[in-house]
PAMAR-447136 format. One record per atom (N, C-alpha, C): residue number from 1; residue in three letters; atom name; y, x, z. Coordinates in nm, 4 decimals. Atoms other than C-alpha are relative to their C-alpha. Layout:
% PAMAR-447136
@i->NUM	aa->ALA	at->CA	yy->Y	xx->X	zz->Z
...
//
This chain:
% PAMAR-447136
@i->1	aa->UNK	at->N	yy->-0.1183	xx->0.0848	zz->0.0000
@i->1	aa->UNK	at->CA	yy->0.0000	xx->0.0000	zz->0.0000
@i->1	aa->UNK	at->C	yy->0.1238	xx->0.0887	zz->0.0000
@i->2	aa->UNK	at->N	yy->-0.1798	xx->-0.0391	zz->0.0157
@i->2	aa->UNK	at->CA	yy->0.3553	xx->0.1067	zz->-0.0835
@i->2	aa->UNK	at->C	yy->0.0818	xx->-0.0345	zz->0.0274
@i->3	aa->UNK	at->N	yy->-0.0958	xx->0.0721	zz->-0.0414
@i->3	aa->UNK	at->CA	yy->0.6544	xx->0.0410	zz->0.0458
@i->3	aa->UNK	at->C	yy->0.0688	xx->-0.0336	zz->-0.1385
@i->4	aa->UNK	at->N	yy->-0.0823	xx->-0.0149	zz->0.0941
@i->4	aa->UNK	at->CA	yy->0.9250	xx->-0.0989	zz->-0.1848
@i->4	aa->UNK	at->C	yy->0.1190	xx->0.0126	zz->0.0415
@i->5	aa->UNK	at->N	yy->-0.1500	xx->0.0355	zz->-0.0863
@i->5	aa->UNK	at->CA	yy->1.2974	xx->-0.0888	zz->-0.1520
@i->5	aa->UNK	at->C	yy->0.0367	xx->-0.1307	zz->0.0300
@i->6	aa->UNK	at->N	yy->-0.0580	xx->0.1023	zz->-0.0660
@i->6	aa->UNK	at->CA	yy->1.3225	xx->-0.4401	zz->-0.0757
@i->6	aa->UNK	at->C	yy->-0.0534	xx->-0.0026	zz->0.1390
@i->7	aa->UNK	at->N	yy->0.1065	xx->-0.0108	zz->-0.1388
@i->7	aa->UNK	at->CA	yy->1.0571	xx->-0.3923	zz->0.2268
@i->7	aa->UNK	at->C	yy->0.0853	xx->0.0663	zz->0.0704
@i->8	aa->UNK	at->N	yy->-0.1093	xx->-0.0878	zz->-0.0629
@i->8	aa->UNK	at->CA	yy->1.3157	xx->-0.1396	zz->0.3426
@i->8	aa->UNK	at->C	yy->0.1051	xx->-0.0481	zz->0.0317
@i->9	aa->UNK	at->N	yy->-0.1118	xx->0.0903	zz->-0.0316
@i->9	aa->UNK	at->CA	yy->1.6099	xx->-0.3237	zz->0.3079
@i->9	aa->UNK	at->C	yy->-0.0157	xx->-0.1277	zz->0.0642
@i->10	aa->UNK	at->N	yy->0.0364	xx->0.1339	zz->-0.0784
@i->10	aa->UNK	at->CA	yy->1.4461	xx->-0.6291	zz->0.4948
@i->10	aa->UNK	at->C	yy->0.0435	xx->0.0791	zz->0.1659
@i->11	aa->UNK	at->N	yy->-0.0042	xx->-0.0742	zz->-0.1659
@i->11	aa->UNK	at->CA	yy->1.3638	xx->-0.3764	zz->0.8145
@i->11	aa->UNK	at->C	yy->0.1044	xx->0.0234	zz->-0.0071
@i->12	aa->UNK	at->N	yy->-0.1765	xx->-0.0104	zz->-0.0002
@i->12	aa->UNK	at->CA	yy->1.7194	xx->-0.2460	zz->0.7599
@i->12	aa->UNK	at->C	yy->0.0634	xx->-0.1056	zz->0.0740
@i->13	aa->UNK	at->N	yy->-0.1157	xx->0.1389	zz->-0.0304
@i->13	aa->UNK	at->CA	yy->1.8807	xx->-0.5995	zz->0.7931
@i->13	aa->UNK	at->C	yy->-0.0766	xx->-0.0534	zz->0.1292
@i->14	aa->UNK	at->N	yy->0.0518	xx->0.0286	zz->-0.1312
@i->14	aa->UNK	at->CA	yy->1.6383	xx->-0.6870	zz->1.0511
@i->14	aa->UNK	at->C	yy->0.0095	xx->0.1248	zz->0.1607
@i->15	aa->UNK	at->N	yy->-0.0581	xx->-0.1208	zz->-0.1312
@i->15	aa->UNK	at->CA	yy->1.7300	xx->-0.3441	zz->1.2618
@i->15	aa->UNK	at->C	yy->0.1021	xx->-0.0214	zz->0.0713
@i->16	aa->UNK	at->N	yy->-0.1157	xx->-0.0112	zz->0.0037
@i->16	aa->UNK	at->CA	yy->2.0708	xx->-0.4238	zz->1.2186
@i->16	aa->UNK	at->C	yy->0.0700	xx->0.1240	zz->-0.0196
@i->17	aa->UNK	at->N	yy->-0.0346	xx->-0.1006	zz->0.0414
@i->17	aa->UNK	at->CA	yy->2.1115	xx->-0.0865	zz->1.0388
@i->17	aa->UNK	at->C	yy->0.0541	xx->-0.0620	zz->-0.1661
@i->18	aa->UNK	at->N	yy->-0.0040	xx->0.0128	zz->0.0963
@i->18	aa->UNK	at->CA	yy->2.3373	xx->-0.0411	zz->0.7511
@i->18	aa->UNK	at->C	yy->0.0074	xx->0.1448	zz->-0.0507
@i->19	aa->UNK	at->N	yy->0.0300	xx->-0.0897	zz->0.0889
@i->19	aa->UNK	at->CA	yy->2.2326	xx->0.2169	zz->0.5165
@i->19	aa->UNK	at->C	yy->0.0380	xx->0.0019	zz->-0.1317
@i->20	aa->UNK	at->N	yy->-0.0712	xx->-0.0029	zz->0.1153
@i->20	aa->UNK	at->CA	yy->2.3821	xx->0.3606	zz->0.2066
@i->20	aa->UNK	at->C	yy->-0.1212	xx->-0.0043	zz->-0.0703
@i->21	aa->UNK	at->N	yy->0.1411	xx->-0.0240	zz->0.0745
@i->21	aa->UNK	at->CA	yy->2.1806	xx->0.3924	zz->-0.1421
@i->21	aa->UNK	at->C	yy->-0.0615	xx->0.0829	zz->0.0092
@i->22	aa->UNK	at->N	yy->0.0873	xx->-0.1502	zz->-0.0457
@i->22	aa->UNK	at->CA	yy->2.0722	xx->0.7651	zz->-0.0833
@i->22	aa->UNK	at->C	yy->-0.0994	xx->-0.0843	zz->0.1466
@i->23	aa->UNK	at->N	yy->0.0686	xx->-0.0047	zz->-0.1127
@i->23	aa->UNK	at->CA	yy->1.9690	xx->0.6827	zz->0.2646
@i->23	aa->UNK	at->C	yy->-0.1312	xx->-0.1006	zz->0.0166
@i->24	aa->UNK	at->N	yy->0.1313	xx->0.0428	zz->-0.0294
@i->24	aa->UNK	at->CA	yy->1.7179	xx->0.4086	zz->0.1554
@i->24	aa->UNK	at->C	yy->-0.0643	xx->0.0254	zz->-0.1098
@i->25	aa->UNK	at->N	yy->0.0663	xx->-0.0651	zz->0.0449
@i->25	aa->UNK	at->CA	yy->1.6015	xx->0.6010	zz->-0.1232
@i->25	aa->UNK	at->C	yy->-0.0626	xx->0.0916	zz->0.0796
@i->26	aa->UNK	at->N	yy->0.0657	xx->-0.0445	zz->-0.0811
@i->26	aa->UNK	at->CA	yy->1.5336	xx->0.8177	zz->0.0889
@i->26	aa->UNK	at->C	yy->-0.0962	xx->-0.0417	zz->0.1189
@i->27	aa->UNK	at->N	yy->0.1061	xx->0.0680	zz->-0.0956
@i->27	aa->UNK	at->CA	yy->1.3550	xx->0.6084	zz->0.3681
@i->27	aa->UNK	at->C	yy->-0.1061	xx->-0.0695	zz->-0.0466
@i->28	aa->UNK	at->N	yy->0.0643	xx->0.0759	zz->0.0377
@i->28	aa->UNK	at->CA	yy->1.1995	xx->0.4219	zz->0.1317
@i->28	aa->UNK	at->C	yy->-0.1308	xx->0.0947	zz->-0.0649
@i->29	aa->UNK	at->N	yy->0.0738	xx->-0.0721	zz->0.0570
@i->29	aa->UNK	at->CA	yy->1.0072	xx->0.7266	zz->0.0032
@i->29	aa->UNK	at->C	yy->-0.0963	xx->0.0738	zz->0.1491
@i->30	aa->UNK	at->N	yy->0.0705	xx->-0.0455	zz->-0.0983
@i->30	aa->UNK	at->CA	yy->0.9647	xx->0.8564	zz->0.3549
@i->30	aa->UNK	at->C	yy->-0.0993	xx->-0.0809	zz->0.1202
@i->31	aa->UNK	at->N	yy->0.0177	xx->0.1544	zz->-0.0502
@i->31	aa->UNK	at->CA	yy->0.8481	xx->0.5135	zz->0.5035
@i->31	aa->UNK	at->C	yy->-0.1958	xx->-0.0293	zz->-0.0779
@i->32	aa->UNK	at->N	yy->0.1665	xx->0.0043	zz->0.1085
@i->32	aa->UNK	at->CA	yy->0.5432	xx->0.5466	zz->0.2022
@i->32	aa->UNK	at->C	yy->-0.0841	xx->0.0733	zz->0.0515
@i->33	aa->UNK	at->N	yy->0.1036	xx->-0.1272	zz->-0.0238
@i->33	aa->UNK	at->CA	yy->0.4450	xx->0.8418	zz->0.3009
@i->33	aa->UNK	at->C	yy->-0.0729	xx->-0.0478	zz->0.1538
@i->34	aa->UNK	at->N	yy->0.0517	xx->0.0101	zz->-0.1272
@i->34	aa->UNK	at->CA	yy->0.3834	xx->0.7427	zz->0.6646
@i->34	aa->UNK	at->C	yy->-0.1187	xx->-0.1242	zz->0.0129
@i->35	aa->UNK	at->N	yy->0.1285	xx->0.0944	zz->0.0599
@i->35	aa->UNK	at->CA	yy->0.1804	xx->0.4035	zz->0.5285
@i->35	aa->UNK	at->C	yy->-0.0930	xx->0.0782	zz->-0.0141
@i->36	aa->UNK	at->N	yy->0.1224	xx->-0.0701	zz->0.1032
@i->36	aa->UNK	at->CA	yy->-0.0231	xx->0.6097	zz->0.2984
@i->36	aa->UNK	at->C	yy->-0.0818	xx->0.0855	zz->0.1367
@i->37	aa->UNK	at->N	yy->0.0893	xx->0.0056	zz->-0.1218
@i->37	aa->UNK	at->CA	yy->-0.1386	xx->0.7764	zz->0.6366
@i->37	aa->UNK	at->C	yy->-0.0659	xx->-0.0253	zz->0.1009
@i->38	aa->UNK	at->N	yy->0.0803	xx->0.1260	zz->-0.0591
@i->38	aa->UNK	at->CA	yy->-0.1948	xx->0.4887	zz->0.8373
@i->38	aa->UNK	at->C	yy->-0.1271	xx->-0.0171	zz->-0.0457
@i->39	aa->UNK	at->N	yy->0.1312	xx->0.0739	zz->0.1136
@i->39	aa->UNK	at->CA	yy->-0.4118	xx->0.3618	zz->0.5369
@i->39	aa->UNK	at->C	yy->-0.1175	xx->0.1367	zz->0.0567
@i->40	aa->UNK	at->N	yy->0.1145	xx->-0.0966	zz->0.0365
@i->40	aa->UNK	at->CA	yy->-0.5969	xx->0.7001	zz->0.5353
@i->40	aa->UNK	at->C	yy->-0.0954	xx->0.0023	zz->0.1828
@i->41	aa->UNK	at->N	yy->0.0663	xx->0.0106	zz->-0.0956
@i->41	aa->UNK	at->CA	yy->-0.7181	xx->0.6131	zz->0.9132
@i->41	aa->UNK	at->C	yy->-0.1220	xx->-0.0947	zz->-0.0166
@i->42	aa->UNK	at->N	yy->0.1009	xx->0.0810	zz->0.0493
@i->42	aa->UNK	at->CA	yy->-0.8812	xx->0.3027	zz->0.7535
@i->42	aa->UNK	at->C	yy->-0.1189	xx->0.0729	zz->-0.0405
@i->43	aa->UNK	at->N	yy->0.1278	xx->-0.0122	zz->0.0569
@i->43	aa->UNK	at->CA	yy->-1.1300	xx->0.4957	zz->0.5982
@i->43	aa->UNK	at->C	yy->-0.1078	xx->0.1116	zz->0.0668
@i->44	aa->UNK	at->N	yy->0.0947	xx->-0.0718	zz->-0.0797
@i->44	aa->UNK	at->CA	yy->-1.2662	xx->0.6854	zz->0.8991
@i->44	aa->UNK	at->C	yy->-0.1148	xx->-0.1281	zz->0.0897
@i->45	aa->UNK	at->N	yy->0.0663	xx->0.0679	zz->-0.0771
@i->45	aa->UNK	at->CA	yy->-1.5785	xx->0.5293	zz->1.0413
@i->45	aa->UNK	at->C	yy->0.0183	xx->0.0135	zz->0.1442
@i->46	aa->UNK	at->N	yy->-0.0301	xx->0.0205	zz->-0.1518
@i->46	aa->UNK	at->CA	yy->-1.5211	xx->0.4111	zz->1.4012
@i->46	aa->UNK	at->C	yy->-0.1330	xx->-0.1055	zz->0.0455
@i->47	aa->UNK	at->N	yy->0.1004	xx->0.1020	zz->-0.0977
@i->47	aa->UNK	at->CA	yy->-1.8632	xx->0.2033	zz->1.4434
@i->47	aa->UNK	at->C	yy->-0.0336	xx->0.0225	zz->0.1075
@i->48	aa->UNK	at->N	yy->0.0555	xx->-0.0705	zz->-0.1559
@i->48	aa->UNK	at->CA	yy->-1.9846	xx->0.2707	zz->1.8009
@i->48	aa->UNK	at->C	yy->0.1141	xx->0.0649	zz->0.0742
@i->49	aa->UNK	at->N	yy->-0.1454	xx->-0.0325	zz->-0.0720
@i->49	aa->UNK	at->CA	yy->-1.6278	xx->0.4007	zz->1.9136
@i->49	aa->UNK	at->C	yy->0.0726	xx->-0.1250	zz->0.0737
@i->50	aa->UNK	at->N	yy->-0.0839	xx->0.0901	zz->-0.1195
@i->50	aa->UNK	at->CA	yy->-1.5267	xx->0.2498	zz->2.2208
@i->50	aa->UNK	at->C	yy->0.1526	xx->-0.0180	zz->-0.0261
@i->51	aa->UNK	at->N	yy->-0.1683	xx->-0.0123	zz->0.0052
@i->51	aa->UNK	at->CA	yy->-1.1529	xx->0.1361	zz->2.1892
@i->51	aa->UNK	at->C	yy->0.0542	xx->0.0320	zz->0.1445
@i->52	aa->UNK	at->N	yy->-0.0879	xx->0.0008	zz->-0.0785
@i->52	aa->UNK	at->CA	yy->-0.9271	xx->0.3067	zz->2.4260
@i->52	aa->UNK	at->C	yy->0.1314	xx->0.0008	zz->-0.0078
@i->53	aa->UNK	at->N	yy->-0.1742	xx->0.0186	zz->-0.0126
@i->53	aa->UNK	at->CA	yy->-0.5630	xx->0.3077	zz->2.5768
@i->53	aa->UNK	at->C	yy->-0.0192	xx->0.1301	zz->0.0324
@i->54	aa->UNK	at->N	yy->-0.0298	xx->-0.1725	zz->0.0382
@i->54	aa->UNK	at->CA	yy->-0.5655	xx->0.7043	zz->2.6099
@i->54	aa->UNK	at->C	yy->-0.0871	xx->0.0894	zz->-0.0524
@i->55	aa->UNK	at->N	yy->0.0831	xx->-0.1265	zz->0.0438
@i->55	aa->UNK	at->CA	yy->-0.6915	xx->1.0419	zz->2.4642
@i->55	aa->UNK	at->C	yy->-0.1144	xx->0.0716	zz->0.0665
@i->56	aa->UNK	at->N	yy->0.1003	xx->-0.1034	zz->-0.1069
@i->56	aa->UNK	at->CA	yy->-0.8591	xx->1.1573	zz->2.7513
@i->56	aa->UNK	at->C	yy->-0.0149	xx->-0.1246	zz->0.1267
@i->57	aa->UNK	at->N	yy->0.0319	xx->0.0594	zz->-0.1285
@i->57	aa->UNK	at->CA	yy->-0.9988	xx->0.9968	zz->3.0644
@i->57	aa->UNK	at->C	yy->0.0628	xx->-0.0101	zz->0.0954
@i->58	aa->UNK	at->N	yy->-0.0694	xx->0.0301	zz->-0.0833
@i->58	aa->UNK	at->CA	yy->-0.7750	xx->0.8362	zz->3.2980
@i->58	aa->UNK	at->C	yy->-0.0850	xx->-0.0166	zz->0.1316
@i->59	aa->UNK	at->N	yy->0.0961	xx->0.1054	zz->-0.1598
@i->59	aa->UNK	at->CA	yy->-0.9308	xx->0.7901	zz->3.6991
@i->59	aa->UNK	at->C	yy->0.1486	xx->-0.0071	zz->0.0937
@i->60	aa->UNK	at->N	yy->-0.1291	xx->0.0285	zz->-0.0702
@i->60	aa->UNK	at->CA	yy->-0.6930	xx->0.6812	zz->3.9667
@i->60	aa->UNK	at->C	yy->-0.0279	xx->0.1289	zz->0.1154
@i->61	aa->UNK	at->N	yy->0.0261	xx->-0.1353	zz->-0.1191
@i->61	aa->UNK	at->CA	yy->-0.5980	xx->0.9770	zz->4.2224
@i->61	aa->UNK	at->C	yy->0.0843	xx->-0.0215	zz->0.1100
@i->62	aa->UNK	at->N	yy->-0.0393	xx->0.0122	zz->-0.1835
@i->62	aa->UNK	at->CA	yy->-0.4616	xx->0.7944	zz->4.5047
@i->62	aa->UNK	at->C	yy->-0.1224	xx->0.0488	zz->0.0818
@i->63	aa->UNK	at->N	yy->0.1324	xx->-0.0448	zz->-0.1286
@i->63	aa->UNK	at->CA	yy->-0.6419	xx->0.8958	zz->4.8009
@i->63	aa->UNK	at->C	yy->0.0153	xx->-0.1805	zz->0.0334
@i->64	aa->UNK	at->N	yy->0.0139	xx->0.1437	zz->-0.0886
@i->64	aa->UNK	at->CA	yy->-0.7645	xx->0.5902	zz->5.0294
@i->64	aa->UNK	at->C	yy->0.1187	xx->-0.0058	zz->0.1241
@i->65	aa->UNK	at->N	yy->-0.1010	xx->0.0676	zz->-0.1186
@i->65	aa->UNK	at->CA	yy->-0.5515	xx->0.3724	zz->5.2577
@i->65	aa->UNK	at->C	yy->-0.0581	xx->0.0201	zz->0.1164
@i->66	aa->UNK	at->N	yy->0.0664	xx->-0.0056	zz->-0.1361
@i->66	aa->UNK	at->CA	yy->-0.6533	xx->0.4855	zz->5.5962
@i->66	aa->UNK	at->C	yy->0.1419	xx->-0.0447	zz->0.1082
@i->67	aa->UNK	at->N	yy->-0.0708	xx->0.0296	zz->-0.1035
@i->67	aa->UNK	at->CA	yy->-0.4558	xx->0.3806	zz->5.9157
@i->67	aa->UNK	at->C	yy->0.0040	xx->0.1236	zz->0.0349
@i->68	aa->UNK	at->N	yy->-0.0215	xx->-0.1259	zz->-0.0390
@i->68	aa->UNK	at->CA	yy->-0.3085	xx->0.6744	zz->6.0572
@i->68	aa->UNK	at->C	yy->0.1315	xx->-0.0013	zz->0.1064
@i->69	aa->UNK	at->N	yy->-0.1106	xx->0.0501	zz->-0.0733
@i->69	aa->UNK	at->CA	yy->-0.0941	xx->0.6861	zz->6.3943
@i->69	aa->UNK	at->C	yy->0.1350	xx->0.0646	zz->-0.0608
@i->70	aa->UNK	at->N	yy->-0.0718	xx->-0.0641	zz->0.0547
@i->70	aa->UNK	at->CA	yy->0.2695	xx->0.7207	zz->6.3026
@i->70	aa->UNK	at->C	yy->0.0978	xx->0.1224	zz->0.0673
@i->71	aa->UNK	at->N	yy->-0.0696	xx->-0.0742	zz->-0.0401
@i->71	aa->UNK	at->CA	yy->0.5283	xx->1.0001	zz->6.3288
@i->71	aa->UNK	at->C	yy->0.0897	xx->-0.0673	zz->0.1238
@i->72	aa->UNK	at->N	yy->-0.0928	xx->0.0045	zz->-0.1455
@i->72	aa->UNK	at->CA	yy->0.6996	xx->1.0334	zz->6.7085
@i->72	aa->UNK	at->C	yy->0.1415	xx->-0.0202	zz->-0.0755
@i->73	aa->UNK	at->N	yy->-0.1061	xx->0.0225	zz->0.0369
@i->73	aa->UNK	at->CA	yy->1.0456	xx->0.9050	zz->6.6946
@i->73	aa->UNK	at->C	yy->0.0890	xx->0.1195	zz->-0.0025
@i->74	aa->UNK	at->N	yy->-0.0518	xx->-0.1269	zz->0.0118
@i->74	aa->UNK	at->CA	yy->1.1781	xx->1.2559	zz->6.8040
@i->74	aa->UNK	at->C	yy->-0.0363	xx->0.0488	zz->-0.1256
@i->75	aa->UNK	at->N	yy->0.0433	xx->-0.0623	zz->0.0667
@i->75	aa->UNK	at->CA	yy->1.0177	xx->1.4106	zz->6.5631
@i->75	aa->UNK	at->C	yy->0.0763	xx->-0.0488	zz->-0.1623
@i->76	aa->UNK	at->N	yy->-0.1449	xx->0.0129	zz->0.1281
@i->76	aa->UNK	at->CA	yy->1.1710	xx->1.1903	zz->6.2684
@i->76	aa->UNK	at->C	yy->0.1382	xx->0.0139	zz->0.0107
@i->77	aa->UNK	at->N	yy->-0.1861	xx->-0.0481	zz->0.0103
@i->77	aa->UNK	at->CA	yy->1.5271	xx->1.2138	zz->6.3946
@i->77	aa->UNK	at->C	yy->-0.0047	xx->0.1438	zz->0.0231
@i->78	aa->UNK	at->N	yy->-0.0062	xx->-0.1622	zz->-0.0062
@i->78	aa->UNK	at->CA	yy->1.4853	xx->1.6097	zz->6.4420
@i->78	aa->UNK	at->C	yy->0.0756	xx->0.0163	zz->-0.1365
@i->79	aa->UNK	at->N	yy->-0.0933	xx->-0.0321	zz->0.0996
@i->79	aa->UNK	at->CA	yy->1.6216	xx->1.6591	zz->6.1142
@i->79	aa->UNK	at->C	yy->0.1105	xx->-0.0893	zz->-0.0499
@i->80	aa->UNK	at->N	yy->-0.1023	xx->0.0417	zz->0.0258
@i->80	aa->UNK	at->CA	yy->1.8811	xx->1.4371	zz->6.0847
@i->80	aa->UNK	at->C	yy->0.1624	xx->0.0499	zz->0.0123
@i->81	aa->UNK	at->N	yy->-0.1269	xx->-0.0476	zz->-0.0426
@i->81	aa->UNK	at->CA	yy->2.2154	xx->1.4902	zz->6.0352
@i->81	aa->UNK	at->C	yy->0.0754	xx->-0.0440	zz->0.1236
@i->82	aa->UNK	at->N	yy->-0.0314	xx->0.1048	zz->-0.1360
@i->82	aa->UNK	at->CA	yy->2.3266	xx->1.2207	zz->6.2496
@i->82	aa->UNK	at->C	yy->-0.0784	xx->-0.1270	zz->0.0805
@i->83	aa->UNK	at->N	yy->0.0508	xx->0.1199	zz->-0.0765
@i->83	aa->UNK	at->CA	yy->2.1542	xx->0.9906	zz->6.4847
@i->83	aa->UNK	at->C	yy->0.0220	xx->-0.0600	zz->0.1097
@i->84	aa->UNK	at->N	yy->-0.0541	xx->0.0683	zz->-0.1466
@i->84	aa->UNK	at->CA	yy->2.1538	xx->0.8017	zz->6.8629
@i->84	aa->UNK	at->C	yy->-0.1636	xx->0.0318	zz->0.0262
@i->85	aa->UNK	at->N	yy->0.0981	xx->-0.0292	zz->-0.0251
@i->85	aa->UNK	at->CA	yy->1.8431	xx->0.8386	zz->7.0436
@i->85	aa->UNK	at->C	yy->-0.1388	xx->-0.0750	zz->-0.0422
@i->86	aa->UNK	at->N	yy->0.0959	xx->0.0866	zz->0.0625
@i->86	aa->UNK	at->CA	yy->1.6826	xx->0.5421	zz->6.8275
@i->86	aa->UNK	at->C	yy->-0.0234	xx->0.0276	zz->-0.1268
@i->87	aa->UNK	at->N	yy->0.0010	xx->0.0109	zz->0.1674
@i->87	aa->UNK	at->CA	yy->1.8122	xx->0.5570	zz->6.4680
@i->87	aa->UNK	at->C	yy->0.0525	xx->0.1118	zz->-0.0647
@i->88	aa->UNK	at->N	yy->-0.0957	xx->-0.1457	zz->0.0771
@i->88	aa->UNK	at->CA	yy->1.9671	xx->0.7761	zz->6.1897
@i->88	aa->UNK	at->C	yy->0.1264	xx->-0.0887	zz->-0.0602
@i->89	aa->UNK	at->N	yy->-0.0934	xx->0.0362	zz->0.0293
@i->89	aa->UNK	at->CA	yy->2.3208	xx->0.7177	zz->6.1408
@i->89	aa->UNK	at->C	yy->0.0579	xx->0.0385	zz->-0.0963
@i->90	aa->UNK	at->N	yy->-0.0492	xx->-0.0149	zz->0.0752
@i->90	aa->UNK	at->CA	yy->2.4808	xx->0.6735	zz->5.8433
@i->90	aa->UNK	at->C	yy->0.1173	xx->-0.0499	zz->-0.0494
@i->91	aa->UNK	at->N	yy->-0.1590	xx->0.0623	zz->0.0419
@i->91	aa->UNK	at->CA	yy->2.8170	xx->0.5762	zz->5.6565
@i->91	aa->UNK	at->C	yy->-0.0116	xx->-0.1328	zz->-0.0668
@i->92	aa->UNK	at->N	yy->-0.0322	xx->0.1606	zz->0.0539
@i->92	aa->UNK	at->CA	yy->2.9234	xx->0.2093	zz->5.6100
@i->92	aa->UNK	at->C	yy->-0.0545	xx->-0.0248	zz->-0.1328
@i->93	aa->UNK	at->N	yy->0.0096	xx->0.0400	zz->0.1115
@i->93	aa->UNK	at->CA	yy->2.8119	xx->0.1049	zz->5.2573
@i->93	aa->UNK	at->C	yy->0.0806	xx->-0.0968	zz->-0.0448
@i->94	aa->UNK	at->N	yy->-0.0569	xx->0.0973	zz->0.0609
@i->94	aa->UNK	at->CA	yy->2.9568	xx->-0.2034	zz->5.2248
@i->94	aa->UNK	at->C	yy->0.1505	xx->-0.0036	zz->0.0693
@i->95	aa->UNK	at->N	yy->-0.2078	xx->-0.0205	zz->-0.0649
@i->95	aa->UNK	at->CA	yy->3.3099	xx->-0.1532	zz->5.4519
@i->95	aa->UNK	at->C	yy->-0.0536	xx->-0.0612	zz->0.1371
@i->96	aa->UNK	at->N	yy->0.0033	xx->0.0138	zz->-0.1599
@i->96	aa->UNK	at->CA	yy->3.3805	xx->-0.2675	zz->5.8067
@i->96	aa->UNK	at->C	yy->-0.0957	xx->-0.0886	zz->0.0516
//
């Protein structure tokens, strides 16, 4: 299959690109070429080929949800810039 220049000038007007005549001579030639290699996937056998969504083998690498006691309150305000002996203090966001 080939593109033509009206096929071009459709996607064009449907992009909302406007393109001069060079520029869809030119797309319209470079637009073929990228078909013509699509097509040429058609003619690889894929019987018995599982379809996937990536190249390589995805597994998930969270670790597990375990309960775990949490950090001492000292211990998170230790690095703060500013705190009170509960929280970490910070600057107004929204005003007074």
């Amino acid at each position: 299959m080939s593109l033509t220049r009206q096929d071009v000038e459709k996607v064009a007007l449907l992009a909302r690109l406007r393109l001069s005549t060079n520029e869809l001579d030119a797309l319209t030639e470079q637009l073929s070429k990228v078909v013509g290699y699509v097509e040429q996937l058609g003619e690889l056998d894929t019987e018995g080929v599982a379809p996937m969504a990536h190249a390589v083998e995805v597994t998930n690498v969270f670790r597990d949800d375990a309960v775990q006691p949490s950090l001492p309150r000292e211990q998170a305000l230790a690095s703060a810039p500013h705190h009170d002996d509960a929280c970490f203090l910070v600057p107004a966001v929204l005003g007074d």
